[in-house]
N, C-alpha and C positions, 0 to 999 in steps of 0.2 A: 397278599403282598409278599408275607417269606417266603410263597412257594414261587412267586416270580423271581426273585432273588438268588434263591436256589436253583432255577433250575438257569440263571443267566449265569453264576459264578461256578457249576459242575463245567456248562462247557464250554467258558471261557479254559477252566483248567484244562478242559481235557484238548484244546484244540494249541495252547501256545506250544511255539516250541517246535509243532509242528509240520508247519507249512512256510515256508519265506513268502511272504506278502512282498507285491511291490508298489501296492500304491494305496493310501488311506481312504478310506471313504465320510464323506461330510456331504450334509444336506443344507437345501433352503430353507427358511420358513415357510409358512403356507401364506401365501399371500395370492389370490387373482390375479393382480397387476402384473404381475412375475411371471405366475406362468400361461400368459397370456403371451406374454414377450419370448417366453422359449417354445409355446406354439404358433404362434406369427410364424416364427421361422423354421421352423417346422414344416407348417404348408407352404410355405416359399421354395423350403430344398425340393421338393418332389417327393419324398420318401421320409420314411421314420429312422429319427436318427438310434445310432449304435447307442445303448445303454440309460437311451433318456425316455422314462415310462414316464410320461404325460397325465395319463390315466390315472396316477396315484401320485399324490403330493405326501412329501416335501420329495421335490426332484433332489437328483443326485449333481453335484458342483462341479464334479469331474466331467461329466457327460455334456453339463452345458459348457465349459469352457473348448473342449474341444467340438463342438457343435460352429462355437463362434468363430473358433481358431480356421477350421475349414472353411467356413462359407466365406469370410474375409478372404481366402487365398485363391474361392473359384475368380470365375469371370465372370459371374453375374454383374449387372449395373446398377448396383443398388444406388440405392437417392444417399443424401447428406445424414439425413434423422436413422437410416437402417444403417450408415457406418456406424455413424453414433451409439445404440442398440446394440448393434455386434462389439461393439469397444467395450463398451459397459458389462458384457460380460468378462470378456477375459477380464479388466479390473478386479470383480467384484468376484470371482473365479480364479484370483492371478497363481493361488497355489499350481493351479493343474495347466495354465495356458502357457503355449510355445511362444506367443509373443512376449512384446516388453513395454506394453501399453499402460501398466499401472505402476512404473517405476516413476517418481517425481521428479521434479527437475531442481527444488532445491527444499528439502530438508531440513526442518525444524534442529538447530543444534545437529546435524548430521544423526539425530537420534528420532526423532519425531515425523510422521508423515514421508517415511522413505519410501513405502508407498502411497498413491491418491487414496486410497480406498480406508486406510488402517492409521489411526493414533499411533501405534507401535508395533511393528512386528520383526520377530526373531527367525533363526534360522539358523540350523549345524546337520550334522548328520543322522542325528538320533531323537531333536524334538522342533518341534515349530508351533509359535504360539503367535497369534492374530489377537490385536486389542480394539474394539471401535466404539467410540461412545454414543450413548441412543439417549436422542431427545425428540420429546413432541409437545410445542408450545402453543395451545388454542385459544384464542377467545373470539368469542360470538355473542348474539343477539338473538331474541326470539322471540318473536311478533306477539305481542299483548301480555310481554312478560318484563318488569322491570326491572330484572336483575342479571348480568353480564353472565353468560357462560361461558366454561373454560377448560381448559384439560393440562396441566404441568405434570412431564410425564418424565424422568431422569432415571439412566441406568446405563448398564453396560452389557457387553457383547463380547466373548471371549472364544476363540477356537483353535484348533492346532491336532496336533498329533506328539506322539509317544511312538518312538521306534518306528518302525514300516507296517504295524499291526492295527496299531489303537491311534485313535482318533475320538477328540471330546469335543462336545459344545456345551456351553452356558449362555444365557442372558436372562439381567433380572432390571427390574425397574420397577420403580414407586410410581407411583399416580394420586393426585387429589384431582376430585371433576365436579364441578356444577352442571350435568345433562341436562338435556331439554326434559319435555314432561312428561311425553308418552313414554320417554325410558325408563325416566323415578316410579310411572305407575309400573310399569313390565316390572322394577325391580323387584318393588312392593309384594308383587301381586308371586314373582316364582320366588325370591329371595335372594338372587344371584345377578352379579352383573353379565349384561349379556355377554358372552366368550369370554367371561373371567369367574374365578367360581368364586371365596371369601372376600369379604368386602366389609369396610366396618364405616357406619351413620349414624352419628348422634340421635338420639328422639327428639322429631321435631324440626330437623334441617333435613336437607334434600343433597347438601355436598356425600362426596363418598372419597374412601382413601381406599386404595388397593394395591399390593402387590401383585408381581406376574413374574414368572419363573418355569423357565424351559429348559432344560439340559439331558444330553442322551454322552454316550458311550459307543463307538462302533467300531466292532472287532473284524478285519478280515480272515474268516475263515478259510475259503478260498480263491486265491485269486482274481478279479474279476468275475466269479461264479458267484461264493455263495458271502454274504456278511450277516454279521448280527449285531442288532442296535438292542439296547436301553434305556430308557430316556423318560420324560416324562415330558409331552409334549402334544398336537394337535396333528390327525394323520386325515387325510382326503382320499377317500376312492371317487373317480367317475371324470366326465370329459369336459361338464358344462357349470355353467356358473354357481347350478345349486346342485346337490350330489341327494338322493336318492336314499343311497346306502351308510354314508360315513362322512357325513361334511366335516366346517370347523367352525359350526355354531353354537357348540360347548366349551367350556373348559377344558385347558390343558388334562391328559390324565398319564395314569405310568401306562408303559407299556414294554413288553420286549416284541421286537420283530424281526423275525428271521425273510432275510432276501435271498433270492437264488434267480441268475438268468443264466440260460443257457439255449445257441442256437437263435430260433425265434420265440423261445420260452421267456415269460417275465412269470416270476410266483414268488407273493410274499404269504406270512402266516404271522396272523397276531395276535398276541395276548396281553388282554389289558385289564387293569382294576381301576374300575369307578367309583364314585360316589353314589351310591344309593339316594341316599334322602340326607338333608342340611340341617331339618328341623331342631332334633333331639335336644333334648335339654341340658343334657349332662355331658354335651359338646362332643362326644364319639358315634360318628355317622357313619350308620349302616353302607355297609359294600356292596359291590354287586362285579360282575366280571364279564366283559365281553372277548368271543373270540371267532377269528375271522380269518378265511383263505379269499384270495383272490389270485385268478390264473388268467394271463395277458397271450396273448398269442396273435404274432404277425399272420396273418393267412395270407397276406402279398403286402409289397413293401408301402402302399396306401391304405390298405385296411387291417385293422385290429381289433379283435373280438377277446372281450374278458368277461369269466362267468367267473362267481363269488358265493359263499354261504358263509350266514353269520347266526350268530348264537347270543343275545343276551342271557344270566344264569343267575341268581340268587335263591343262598338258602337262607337268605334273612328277612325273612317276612314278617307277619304279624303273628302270624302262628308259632314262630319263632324264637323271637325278640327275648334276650334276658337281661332284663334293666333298662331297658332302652341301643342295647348292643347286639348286634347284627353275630349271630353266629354260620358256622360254618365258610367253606370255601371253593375254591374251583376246584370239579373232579378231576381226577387226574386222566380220563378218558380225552378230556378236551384237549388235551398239551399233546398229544399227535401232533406234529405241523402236517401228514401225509392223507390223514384220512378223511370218510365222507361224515364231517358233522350230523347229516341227519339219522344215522346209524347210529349214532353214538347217545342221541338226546333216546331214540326210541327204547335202546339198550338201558337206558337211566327210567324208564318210568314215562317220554313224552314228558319232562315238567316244564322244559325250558320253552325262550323265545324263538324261534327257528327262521329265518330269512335265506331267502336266495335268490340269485339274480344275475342281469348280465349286462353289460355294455357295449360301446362300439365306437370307433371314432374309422371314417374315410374319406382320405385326402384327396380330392380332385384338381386336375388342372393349373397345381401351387398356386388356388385362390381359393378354392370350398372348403370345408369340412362339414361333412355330416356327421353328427352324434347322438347318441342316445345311452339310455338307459332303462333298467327293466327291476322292480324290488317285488317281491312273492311273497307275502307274509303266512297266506293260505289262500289256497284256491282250488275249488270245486270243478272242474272243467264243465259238467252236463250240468251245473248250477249259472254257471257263465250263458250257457248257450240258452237256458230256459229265459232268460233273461228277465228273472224274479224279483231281483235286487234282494237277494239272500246275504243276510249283515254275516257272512260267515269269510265272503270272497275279500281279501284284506291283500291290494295292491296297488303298485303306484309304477307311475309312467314319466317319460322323460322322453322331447327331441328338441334337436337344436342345429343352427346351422350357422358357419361363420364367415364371413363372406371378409377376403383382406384384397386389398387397393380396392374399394369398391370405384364401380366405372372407370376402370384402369386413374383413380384417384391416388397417390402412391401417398402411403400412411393413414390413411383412410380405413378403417375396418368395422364391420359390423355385427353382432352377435344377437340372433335372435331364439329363445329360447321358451318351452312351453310345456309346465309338470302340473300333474293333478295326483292326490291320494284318496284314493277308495276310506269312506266312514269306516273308522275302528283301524285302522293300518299302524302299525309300529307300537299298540297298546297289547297289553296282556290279560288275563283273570289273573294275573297274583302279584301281589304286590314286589313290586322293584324290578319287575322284568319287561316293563315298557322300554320301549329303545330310547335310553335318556342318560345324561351323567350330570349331578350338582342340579337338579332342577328344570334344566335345559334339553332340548330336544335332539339327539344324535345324527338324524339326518334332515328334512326341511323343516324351517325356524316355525313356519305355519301349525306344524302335528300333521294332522289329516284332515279328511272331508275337506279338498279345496281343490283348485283348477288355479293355474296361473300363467301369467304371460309374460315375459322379461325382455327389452331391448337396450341394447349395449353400443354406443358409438364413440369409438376412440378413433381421436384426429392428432397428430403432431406435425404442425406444419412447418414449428423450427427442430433442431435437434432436441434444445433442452425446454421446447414446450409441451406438453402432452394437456389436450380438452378431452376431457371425458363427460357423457350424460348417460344415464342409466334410467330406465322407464321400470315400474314395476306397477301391475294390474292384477288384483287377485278376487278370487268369492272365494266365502267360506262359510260354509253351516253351525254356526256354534250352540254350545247349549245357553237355555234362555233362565229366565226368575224361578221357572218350575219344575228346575232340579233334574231335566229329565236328560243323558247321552245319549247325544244325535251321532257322536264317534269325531269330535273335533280335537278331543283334550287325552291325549296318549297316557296320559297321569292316570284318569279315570279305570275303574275295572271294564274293561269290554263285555265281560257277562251282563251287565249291569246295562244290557241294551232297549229300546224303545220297543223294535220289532223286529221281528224275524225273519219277514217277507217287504219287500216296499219298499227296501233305504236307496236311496238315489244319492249324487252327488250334489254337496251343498246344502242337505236337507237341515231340517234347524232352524234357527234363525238365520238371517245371511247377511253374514260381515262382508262391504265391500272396501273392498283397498284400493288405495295409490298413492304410489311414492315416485317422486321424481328426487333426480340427485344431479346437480350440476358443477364437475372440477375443472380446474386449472392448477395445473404444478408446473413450475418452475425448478426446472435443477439448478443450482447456482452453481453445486460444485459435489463430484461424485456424493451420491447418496444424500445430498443434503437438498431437502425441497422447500418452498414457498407453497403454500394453497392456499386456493379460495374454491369454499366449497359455500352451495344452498341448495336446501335440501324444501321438497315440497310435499306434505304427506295429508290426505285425507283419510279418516276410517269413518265409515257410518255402516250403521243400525238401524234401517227403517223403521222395522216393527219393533224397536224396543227406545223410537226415539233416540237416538244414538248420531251428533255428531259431531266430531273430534277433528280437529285443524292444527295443522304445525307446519311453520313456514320460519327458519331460520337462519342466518348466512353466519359462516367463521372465515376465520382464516389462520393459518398453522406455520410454523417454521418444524420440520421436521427433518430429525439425520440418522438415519440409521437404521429407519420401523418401516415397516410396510405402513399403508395408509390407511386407518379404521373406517370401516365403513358404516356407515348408517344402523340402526336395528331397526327391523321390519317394525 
């Protein structure tokens, strides 16, 4: 953590002062829904827009406002709900938009709601400060349970800038929740709530109270070219629903990241410090540090290819540990943002996690997109081809396709998507260098050893209606009563394998899934939603006797939040 600190405050110093910035940079949260909506349009324009990488969430606010600003002024014919959608950006974007579509028409006291979007917002020459308040109010019911579920979720939302350089964000909010059951077990069983890390539960009740808290810092370094963030927050690589490499089905965590585009170069470099492990008794949990390049490149104004390498790195293991405290830290070989990680791990001894991989996204016809993605954990080539099922070959795969006005249907879209990981993938031999933070799994919520299939249909047939259903279909090999890794639980030591020849996909016992999820939101008024969501989930266990049912409807008044999805 000081040596993140240190090395964000050396060049912050060494960069002010320096360069005259002329425009701040602020991002989205990571939300689906979101950037679903700034690739919608996306594949509508024909081509990738100037400065909006897709590929990696939290999108940039400036990129989509003027995204929206343009396509409102082509001549396209868009329907009633795509004005609507393109409005809603600049709104919720109005810092950076040339229109005047989120100014209100009458103002609280002339002081409150002077924009639709913002409780209060400022504005002079040298600061601008955005106020918006965030609630999510739920209660539901859940088939053969007789007690009300709920979620009371209150906080705030804070952004702006400092001079023409810096730019901040915050948002923090409370939570008390009654979940349904397969989530109090998921709690139980990692210790975490799912994408939230500390969480505190009475012995013996099932409610939970939690804080959440997100804030970064973002300094222009240069121009349009290069920025560097701070923050402590949830970062996304990849194009499709579930990411591969870097989701946000963990816990917030810190990170600095430096951005640079240039041309048709998109490259960020990240370094971030986790949570190791939650356990400890004496409440100071061991650390663990991930770091990460990923390099985007237009190869024509419809396809984009990004290759990436990542490094999970702990010196706090078991062999380690003094008192239950995690020592040591990130080498200082890793904080290159320029060079090739796996040079650098071999240069150390080989001790780290090593991942590499690639992506794609190709725009057809401004109605397709094909995507994919590629993760390498390790891989034999003349072990692949033997086709042995040698537990050595640790990868996973990714394609997907998203088909928008399906049968010239205008708002109509479809997203069809389909990942599997190779047994033993994203695990390690030493303790804390599975690819994981607080508990939780760093890229798909499964671990490994699974196949999956995901279908996505979002309909808005009024402006402020949006129907969403989501299909999810999984197998999965888990380990069974006799103790034995079949390569499902990334937690576990990978050395610690069954065999060395023979592993196949799904071996194990085989957990089979489905979750169905059915929305309706209503926007009443910028940002602020009505839902009605049911959610349908089966999990069974043939061979272990195993079957588990949940079937349960809410409904939410929400302003401010992305929309919580389900946990697998």
């Amino acid at each position: 953590m000081r040596l993140l600190q240190i090395s964000f405050l050396s060049l912050l110093l060494l960069y002010v002062g320096s360069f005259s910035a002329t425009a701040q940079r602020l991002y989205t949260p990571v939300d689906a829904n979101y950037k679903h909506l700034a690739e919608r349009y996306e594949i509508l324009s024909g081509s990738f827009q100037p400065r909006l990488q897709s590929s990696a969430q939290p999108l940039e606010r400036k990129a989509l406002a003027q995204m929206a600003d343009s396509l409102l002024l082509s001549e396209d014919n868009w329907s009633r709900a795509d004005k609507f959608n393109l409005t809603y950006l600049q709104i919720d974007n109005h810092e950076w938009s040339e229109g005047n579509a989120a100014e209100a028409r009458r103002p609280i006291w002339k002081i409150f709601f002077e924009k639709k979007s913002d409780l209060y917002h400022y504005r002079d020459k040298d600061f601008e400060l955005v106020i918006r308040p965030v609630l999510d109010v739920r209660l539901g019911r859940e088939q053969g349970r007789d007690q009300w579920l709920y979620t009371n979720t209150r906080g705030v939302e804070l952004r702006g800038s400092i001079g023409r350089r810096v730019s901040f964000y915050s948002y923090v909010t409370d939570t008390q929740a009654e979940l349904p059951g397969y989530v109090n077990e998921r709690i139980a069983r990692q210790g975490a709530m799912p994408g939230e890390g500390y969480f505190k539960q009475k012995p013996g009740e099932t409610k939970v109270d939690f804080l959440t808290a997100r804030g970064y810092l973002t300094f222009d370094i240069l121009p349009n070219l290069i920025d560097l963030q701070f923050g402590h927050d949830k970062l996304f690589i990849g194009n499709g629903y579930r990411s591969l490499a870097l989701s946000d089905n963990a816990a917030n965590y810190t990170f600095l990241r430096l951005n640079t585009q240039a041309w048709k170069f998109k490259y960020q470099s990240i370094f971030a410090q986790m949570t190791a492990e939650a356990f400890n008794a004496d409440g100071f949990y061991p650390q663990k540090f991930m770091v990460m390049h990923h390099l985007s490149f237009d190869l024509t104004p419809k396809l984009n290819i990004g290759v990436y390498e990542q490094v999970i790195l702990s010196r706090a293991d078991t062999t380690n540990l003094t008192n239950g405290r995690g020592s040591g830290g990130i080498d200082l070989a890793y904080l290159n943002p320029v060079i090739f990680y796996r040079f650098v791990e071999q240069q150390l001894g080989s001790p780290d996690n090593v991942g590499v991989g690639l992506d794609f996204r190709w725009n057809l016809w401004k109605r397709l997109q094909l995507y994919g993605q590629v993760y390498l954990g390790e891989l034999v080539v003349s072990e692949l081809r033997s086709n042995r099922g040698w537990r050595g070959n640790k990868y996973a795969l990714q394609g997907g396709l998203k088909y928008i006005n399906v049968a010239g249907i205008r708002n109509l879209d479809l997203q069809l998507e389909a990942n599997m990981a190779r047994p033993y993938t994203y695990s390690h031999n030493f303790t804390y260098r599975e690819q994981s933070h607080y508990q939780q799994e760093l890229a798909h919520p499964l671990g490994a050893n699974f196949y999956e299939g995901i279908a996505i249909v979002r309909y808005q047939p009024l402006p402020r209606l949006q129907l969403q259903a989501k299909a999810f279909i999984a197998r999965q090999g888990i380990d069974g009563p006799d103790g034995n890794n079949w390569g499902s639980d990334i937690f576990r030591n990978n050395g610690d394998f069954v065999q060395e020849f023979g592993n196949t996909l799904t071996q194990g016992f085989e957990r089979r899934w489905l979750m169905a999820q059915l929305t309706a939101s209503y926007q009443v008024r910028h940002n602020l939603f009505v839902d009605l969501v049911q959610v349908i989930r089966r999990n069974d266990v043939p061979d272990l006797s195993i079957a588990d049912r949940t079937n349960f409807s809410s409904m939410a008044i929400r302003w401010n939040m992305p929309q919580r999805q389900a946990a697998f």
